[in-house]
C-alpha positions in Angstrom: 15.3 -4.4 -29.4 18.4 -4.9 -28.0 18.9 -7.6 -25.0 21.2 -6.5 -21.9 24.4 -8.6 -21.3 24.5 -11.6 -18.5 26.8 -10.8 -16.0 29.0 -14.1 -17.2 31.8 -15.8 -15.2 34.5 -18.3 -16.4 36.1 -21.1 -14.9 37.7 -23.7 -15.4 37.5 -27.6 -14.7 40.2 -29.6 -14.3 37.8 -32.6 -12.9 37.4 -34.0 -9.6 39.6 -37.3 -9.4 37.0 -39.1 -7.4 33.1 -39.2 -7.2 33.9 -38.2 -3.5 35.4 -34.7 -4.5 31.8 -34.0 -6.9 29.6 -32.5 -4.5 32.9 -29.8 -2.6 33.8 -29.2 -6.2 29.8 -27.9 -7.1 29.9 -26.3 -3.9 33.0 -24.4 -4.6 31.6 -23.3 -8.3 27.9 -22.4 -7.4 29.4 -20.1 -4.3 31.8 -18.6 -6.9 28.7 -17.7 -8.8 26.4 -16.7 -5.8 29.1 -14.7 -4.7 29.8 -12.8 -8.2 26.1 -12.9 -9.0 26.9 -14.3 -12.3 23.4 -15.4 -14.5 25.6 -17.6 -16.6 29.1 -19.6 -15.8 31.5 -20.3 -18.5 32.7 -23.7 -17.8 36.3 -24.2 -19.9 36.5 -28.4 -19.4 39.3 -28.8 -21.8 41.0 -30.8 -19.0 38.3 -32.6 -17.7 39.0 -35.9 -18.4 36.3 -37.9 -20.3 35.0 -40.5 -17.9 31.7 -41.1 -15.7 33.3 -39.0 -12.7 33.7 -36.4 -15.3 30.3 -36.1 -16.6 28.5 -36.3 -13.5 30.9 -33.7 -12.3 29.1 -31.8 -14.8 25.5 -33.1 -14.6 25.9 -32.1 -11.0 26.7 -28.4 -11.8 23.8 -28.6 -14.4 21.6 -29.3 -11.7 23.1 -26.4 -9.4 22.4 -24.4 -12.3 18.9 -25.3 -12.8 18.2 -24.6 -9.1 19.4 -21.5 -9.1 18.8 -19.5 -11.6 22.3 -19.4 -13.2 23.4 -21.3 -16.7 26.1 -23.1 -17.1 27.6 -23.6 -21.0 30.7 -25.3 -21.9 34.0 -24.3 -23.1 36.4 -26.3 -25.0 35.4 -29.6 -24.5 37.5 -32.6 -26.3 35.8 -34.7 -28.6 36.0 -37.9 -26.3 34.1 -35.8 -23.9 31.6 -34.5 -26.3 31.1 -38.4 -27.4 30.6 -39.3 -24.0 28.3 -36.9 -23.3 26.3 -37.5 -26.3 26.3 -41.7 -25.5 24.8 -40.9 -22.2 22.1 -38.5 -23.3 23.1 -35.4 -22.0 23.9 -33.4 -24.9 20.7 -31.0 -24.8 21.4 -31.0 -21.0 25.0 -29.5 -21.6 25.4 -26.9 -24.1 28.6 -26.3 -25.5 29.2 -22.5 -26.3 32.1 -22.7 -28.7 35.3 -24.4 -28.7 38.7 -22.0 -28.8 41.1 -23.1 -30.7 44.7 -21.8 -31.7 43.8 -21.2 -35.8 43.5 -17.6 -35.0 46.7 -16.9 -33.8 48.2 -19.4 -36.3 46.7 -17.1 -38.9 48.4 -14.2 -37.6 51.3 -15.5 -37.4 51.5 -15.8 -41.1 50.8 -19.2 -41.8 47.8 -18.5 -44.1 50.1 -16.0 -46.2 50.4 -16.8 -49.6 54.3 -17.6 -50.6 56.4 -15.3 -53.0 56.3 -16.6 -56.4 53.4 -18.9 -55.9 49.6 -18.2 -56.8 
C-alpha cells in the first residue's frame, strides 16, 4: 500500500546570534509552515553554529513542531553539532534526515574514472 507524500518545506538556519533572537526566529519558521501548510519542515543547519544558543534554537522549533502537528528533521548538520546534540540528550528529539554532501558531483566530474593505462 502505497503512502501519500507530506507536503514538505525546506529552510534553512543560519542560527540566531543571541538567546534573545530564539523565540522571533521559531515564530518566523512555524508561520512559514502554517502558512504553506507544510506536515514536515526540512531544517538545512549546516550553518548553525554548534553552541547552546544553537541547540535550543532547535529544541525550540522541536517543540513548535510537536504542538502543531508538523515535523521537523535536519539537514546537513556538522559533526560538532551532531556531538552536541548527542552530549545533551537530544538526539532521538532531533532527527537527522540525511546529510548532502558534494561526492556526487565530484563523481561526475570524473574523479572516480579509472586512469588510462592503469587497472
Amino acid at each position: 500500500m502505497a503512502s501519500a507524500a507530506l507536503r514538505t518545506i525546506t529552510v534553512t538556519l543560519g542560527g540566531p546570534s543571541s538567546s534573545d533572537e530564539l523565540a522571533a526566529l521559531r515564530d518566523r519558521i512555524v508561520a512559514l509552515v502554517v502558512r504553506e501548510g507544510a506536515e514536515v519542515a526540512l531544517c538545512d543547519v549546516s550553518g548553525l553554529r554548534a553552541d547552546a544558543v544553537g541547540v535550543e534554537a532547535l529544541g525550540l522549533l522541536q517543540l513548535a513542531a510537536r504542538r502543531g502537528g508538523w515535523q521537523l528533521r535536519l539537514l546537513n548538520p556538522s559533526r560538532e553539532l551532531l556531538e552536541l546534540i548527542a552530549f545533551m540528550g537530544l538526539s532521538g528529539s532531533l532527527p537527522v534526515v540525511q546529510e548532502i554532501t558534494a561526492a556526487p558531483a565530484a563523481r561526475r566530474a570524473g574523479t572516480g574514472a579509472r586512469r588510462r593505462g592503469r587497472r
